[in-house]
ZAPAVEX-630095 format. One record per residue: x, y, z of N, C-alpha, C, O in turn; residue in three letters. Coordinates in pm, 1 decimal, decimal comma. Each point is the difference from the previous one (the first is absolute). Layout:
// ZAPAVEX-630095
+----------+----------+----------+----------+----------+----------+----------+----------+----------+----------+----------+----------+--------+
|       nu |       nv |       nw |      cau |      cav |      caw |       cu |       cv |       cw |       ou |       ov |       ow | residu |
+----------+----------+----------+----------+----------+----------+----------+----------+----------+----------+----------+----------+--------+
|        X |        Y |        Z |        X |        Y |        Z |        X |        Y |        Z |        X |        Y |        Z |    ala |
...
+----------+----------+----------+----------+----------+----------+----------+----------+----------+----------+----------+----------+--------+
This chain:
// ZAPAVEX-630095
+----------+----------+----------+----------+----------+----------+----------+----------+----------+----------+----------+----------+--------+
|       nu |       nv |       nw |      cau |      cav |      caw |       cu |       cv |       cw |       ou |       ov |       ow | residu |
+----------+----------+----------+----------+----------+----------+----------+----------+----------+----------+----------+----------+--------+
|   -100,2 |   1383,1 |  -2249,9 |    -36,2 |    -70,8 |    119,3 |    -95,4 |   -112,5 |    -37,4 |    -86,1 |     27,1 |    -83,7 |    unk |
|     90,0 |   -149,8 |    134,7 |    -88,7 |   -113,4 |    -17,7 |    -41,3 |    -45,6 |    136,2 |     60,5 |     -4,4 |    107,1 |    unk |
|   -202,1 |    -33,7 |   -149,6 |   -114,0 |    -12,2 |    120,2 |     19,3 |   -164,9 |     30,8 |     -4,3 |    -62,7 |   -105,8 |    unk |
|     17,5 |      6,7 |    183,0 |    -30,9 |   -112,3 |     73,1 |    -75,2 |    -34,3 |    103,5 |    -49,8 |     85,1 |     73,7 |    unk |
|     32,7 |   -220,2 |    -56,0 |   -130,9 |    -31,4 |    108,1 |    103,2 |    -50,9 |     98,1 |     56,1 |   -104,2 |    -33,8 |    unk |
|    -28,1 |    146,9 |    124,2 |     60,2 |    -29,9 |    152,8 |    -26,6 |   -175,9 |     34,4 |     69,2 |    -97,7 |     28,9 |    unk |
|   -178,6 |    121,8 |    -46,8 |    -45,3 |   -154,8 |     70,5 |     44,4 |   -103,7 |    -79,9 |      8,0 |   -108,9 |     56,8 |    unk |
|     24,9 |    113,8 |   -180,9 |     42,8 |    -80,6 |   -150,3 |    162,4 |     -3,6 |     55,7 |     70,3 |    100,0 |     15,3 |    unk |
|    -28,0 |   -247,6 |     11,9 |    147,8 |    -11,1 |     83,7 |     64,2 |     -8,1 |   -187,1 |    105,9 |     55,8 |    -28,9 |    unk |
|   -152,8 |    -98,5 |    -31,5 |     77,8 |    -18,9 |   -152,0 |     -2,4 |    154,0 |    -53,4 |    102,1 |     29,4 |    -62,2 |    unk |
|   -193,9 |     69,2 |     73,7 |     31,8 |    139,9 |    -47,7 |     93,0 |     58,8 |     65,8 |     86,3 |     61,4 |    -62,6 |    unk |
|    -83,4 |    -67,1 |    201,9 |    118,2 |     29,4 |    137,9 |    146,2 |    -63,8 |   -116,2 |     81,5 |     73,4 |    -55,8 |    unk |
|    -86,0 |   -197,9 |     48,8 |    115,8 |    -45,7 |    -43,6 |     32,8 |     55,4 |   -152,0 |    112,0 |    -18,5 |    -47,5 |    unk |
|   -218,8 |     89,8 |    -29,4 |     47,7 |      4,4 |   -162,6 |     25,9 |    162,2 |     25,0 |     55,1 |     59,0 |    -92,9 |    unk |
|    -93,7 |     25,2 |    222,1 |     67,4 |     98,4 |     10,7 |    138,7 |     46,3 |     33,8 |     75,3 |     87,4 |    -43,0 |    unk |
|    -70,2 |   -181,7 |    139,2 |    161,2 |    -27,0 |     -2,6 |    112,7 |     14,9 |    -80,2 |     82,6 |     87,4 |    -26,2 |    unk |
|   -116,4 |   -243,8 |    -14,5 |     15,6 |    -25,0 |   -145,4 |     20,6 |    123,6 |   -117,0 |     82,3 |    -22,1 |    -88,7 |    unk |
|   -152,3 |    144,0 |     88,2 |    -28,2 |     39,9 |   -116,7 |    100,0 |    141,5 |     57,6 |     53,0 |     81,2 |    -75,9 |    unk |
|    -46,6 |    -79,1 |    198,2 |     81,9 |    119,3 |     61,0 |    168,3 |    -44,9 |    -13,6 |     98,5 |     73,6 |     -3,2 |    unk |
|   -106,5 |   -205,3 |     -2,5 |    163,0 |    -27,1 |     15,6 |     52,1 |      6,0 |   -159,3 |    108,1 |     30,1 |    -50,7 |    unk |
|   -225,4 |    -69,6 |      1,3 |     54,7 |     30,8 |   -207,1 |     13,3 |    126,7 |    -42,1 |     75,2 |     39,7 |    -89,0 |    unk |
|   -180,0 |     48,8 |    181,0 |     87,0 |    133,2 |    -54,7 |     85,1 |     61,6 |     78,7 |     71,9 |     87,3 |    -48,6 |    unk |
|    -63,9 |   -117,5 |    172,9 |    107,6 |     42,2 |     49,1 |    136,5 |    -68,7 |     90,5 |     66,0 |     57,9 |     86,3 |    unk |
|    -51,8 |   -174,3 |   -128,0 |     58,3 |    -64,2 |     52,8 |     20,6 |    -81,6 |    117,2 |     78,8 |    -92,5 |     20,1 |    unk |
|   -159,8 |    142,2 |     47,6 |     -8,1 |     15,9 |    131,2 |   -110,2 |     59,3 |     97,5 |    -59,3 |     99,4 |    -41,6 |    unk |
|     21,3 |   -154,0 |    179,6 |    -83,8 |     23,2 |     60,4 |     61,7 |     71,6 |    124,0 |     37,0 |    -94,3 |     69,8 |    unk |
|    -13,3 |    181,7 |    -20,3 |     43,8 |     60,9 |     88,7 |    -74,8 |     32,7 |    112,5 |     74,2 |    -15,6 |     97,1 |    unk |
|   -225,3 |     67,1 |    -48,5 |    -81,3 |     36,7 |     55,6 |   -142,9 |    -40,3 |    -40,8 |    -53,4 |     30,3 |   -106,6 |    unk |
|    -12,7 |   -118,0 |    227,1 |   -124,0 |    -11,8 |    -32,3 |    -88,7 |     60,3 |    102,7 |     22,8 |    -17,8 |    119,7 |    unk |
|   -121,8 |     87,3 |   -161,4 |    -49,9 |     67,3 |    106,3 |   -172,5 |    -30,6 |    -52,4 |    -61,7 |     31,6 |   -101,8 |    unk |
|     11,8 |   -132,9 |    267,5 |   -140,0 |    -62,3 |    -37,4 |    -86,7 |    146,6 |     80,3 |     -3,8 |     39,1 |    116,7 |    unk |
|    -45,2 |      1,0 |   -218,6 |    -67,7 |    134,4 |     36,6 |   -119,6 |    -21,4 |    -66,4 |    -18,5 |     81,5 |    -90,5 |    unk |
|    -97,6 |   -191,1 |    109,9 |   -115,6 |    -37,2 |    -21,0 |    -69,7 |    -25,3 |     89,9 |     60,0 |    -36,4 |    101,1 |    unk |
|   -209,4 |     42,5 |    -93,1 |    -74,6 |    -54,8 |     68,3 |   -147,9 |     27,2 |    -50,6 |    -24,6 |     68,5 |    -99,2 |    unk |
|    -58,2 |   -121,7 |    167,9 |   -133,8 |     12,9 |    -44,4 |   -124,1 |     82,0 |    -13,6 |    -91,5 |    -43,6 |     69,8 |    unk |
|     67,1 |    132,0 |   -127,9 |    -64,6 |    105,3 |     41,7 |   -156,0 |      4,0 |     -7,8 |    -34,6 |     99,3 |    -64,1 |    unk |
|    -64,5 |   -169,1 |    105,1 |   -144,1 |     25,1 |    -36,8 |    -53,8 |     98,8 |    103,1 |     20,5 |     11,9 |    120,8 |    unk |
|   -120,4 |     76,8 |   -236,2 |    -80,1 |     82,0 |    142,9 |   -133,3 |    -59,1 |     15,4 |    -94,0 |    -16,5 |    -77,8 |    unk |
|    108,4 |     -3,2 |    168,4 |    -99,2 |    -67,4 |     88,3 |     21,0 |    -84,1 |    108,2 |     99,6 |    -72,3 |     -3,1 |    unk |
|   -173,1 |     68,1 |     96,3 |     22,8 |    -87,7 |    155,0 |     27,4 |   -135,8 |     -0,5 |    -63,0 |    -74,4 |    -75,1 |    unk |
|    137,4 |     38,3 |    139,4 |     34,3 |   -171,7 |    -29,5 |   -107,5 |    -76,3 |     50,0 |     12,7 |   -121,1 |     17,9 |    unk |
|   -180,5 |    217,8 |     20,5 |    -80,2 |    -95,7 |      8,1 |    -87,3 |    -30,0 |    -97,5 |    -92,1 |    -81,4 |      6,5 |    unk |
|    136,1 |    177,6 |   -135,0 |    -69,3 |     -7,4 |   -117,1 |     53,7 |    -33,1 |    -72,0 |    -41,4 |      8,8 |   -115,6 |    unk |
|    167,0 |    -66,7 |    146,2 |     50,8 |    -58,9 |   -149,5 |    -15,8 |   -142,7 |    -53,6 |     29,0 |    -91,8 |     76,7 |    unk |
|    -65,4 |     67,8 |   -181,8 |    -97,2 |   -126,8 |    -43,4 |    110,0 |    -83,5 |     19,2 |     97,2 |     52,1 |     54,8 |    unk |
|    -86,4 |   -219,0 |   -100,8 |     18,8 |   -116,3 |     77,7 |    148,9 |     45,1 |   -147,7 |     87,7 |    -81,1 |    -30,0 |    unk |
|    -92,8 |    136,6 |      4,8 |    150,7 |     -9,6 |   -134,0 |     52,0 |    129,7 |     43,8 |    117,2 |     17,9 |    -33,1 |    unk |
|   -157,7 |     52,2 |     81,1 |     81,5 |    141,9 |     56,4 |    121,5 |    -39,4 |     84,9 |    121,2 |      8,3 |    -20,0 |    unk |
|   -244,3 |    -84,1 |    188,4 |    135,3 |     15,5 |     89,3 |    134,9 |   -140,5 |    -58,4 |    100,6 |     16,6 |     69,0 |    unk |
|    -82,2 |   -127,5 |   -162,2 |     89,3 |     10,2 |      9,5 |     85,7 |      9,5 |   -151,5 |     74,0 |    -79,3 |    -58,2 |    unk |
|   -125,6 |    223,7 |     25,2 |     48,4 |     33,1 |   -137,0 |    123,6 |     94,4 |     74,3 |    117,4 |      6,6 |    -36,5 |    unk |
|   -192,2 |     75,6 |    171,0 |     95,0 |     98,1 |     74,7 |     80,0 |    -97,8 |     58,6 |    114,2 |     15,8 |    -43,2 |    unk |
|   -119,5 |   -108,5 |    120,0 |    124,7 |   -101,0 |     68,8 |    106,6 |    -61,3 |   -135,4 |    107,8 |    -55,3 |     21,8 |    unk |
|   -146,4 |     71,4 |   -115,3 |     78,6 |    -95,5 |   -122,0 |     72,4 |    164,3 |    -31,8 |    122,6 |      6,8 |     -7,9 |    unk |
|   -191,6 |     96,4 |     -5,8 |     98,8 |     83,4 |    -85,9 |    116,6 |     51,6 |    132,5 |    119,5 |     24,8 |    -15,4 |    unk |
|   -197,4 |    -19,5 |    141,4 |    107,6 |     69,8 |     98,7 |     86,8 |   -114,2 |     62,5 |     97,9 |     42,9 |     61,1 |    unk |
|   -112,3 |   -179,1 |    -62,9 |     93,1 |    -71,6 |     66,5 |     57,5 |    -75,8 |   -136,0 |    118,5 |      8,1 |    -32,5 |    unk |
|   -219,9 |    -84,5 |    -44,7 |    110,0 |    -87,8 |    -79,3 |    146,1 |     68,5 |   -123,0 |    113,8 |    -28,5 |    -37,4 |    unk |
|   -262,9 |    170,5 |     11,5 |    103,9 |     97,0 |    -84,7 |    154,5 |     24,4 |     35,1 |     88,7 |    -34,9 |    -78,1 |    unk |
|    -62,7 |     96,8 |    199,8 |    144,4 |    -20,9 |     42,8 |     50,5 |   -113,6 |      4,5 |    119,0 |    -14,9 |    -27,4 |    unk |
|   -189,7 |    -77,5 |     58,9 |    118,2 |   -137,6 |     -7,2 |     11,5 |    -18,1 |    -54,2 |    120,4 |    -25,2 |     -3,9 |    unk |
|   -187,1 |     -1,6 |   -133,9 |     -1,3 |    -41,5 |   -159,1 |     94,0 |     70,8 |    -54,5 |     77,4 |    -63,5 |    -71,6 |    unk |
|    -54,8 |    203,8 |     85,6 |     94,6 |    108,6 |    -41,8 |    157,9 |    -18,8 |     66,7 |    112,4 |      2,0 |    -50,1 |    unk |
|   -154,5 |    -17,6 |    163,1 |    168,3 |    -61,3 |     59,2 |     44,1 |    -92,4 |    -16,9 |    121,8 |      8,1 |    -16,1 |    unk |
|   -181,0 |   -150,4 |      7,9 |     14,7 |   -103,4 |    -91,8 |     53,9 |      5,5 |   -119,7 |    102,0 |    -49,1 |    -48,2 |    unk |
|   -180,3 |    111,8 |     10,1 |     96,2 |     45,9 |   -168,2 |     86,6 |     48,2 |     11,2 |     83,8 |    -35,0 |    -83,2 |    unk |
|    -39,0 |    138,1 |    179,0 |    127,7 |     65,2 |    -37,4 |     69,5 |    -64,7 |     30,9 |    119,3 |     25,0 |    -16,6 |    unk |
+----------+----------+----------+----------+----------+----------+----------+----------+----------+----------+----------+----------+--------+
């Protein structure tokens, strides 16, 4: 298994990419990410809240994009 950054639209795309070389093909993509910090969204410092909007919204598009 290889780790990628959601929010990185070029890692989205070299996963793709790296799924169709070994298997030919992309059949099912399933965006099953999102952002998880514990703590209140009134404590989260000025790079938190939109580290959570980049991994839970751009991550899927970046990922469907690619496919």
């Amino acid at each position: 298994m290889k780790v990628i950054d959601v929010r990185d639209a070029a890692q989205c795309e070299a996963m793709v990419a790296e799924t169709v070389g070994h298997f030919g093909r992309l059949v099912v993509l399933i965006n099953n990410h999102a952002a998880s910090i514990a703590s209140p969204s009134l404590d989260l410092s000025p790079n938190g809240w939109p580290a959570v909007v980049a991994m839970s919204l751009h991550g899927p598009s970046f990922a469907s994009r690619a496919a």
